[in-house]
C-alpha positions as CSV (number, residue, x, y, z in Angstrom):
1,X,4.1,15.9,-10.1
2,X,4.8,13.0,-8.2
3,X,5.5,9.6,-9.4
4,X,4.9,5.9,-7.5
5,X,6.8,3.1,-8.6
6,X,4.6,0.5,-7.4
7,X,5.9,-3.4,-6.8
8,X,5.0,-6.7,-5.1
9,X,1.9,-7.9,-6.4
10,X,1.6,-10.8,-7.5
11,X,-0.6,-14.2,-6.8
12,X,-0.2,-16.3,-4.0
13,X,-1.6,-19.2,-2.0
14,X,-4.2,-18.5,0.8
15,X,-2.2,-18.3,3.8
16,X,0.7,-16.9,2.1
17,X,2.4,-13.8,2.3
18,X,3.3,-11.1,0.1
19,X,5.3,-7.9,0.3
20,X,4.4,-4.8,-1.5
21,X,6.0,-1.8,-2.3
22,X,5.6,2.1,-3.1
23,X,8.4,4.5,-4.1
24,X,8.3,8.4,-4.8
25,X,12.1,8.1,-6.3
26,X,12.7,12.1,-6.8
27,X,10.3,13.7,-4.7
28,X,12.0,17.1,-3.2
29,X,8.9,18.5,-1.2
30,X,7.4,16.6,2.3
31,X,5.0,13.8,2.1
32,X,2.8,13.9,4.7
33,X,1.7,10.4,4.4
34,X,2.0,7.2,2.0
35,X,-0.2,4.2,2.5
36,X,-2.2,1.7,0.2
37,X,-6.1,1.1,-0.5
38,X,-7.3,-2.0,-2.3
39,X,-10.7,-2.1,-4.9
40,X,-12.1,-5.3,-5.3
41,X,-14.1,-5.9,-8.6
42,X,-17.2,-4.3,-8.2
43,X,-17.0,-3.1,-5.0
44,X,-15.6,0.4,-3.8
45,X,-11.8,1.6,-3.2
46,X,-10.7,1.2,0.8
47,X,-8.2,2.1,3.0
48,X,-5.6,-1.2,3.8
49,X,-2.8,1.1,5.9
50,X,-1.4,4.2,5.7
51,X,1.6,5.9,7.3
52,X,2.6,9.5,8.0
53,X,5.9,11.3,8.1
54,X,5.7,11.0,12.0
55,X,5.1,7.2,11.2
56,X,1.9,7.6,12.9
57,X,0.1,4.7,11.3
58,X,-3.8,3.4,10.4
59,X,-5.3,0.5,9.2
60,X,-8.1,-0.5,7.7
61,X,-10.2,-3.5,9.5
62,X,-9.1,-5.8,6.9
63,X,-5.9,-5.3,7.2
64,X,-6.0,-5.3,11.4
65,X,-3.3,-8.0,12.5
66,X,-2.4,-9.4,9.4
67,X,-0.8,-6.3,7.9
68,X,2.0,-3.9,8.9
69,X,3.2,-0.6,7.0
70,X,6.4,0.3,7.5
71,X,8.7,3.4,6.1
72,X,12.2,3.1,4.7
73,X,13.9,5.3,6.6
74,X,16.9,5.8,4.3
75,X,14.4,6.5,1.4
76,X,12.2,8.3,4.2
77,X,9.4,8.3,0.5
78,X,9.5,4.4,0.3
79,X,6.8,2.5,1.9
80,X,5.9,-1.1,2.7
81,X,3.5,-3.2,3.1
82,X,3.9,-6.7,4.6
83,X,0.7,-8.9,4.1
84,X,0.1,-12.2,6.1
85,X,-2.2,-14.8,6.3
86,X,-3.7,-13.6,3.2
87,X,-7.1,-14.8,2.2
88,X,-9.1,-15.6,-1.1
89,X,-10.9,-12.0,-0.3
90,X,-8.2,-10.1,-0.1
91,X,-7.9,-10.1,-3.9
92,X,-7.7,-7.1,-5.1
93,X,-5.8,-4.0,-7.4
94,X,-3.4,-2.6,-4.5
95,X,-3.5,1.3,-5.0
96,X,0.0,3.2,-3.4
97,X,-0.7,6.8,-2.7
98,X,0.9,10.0,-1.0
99,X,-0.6,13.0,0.5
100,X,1.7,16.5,-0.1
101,X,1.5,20.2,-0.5
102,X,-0.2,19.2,-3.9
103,X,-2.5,17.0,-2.8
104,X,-3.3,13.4,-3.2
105,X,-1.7,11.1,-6.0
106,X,-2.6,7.3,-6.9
107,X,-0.1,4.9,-8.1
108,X,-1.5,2.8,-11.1
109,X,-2.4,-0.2,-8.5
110,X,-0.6,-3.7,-8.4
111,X,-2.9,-7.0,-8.9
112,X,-2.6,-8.7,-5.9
113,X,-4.3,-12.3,-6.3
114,X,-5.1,-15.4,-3.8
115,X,-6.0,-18.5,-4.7
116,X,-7.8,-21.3,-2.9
């Protein structure tokens, strides 16, 4: 069973930035691929970026130039995700997952909030 160790969250300005991160501390079998999705109140879980082990990555349209996922390469099942220019919509619960041999698992989500 995997385990995310989410962090980063937090509530910032509009315009600000803020940097949020996604461990699997003690995985021992491949993750194909680690990203983040965001779900607004109300409104349905969506992809913000993802990454894969070949650091082939894919971002949602929100996310499109004000976003960038990045791997740790020393701690190849640590993600991040650098947010920019954030904006009063982007709040949201920040979900960290990763795709293995097991399937899919969610982190428990980080409240990400903007204020205007």
């Amino acid at each position: 069973q995997v385990q995310l160790v989410e962090s980063g969250g937090g509530l910032v300005q509009a315009g600000g930035s803020l940097r949020l991160s996604c461990a699997a501390p003690g995985t021992i079998f491949s993750i194909y691929a680690m990203g983040w999705y965001r779900q607004a109140p109300g409104k349905q879980r969506v992809l913000v970026a993802s990454i894969t082990d070949t650091a082939s990555t894919n971002y949602g349209d929100s996310a499109k130039g004000r976003c960038t996922i990045s791997r740790d390469n020393a701690k190849k099942n640590t993600v991040y995700l650098q947010m920019n220019s954030l904006k009063p919509e982007d709040t949201a619960v920040y979900y960290c997952y990763t795709d293995g041999p097991y399937g899919r698992t969610w982190g428990q989500g980080t409240q990400v909030t903007v204020s205007s």
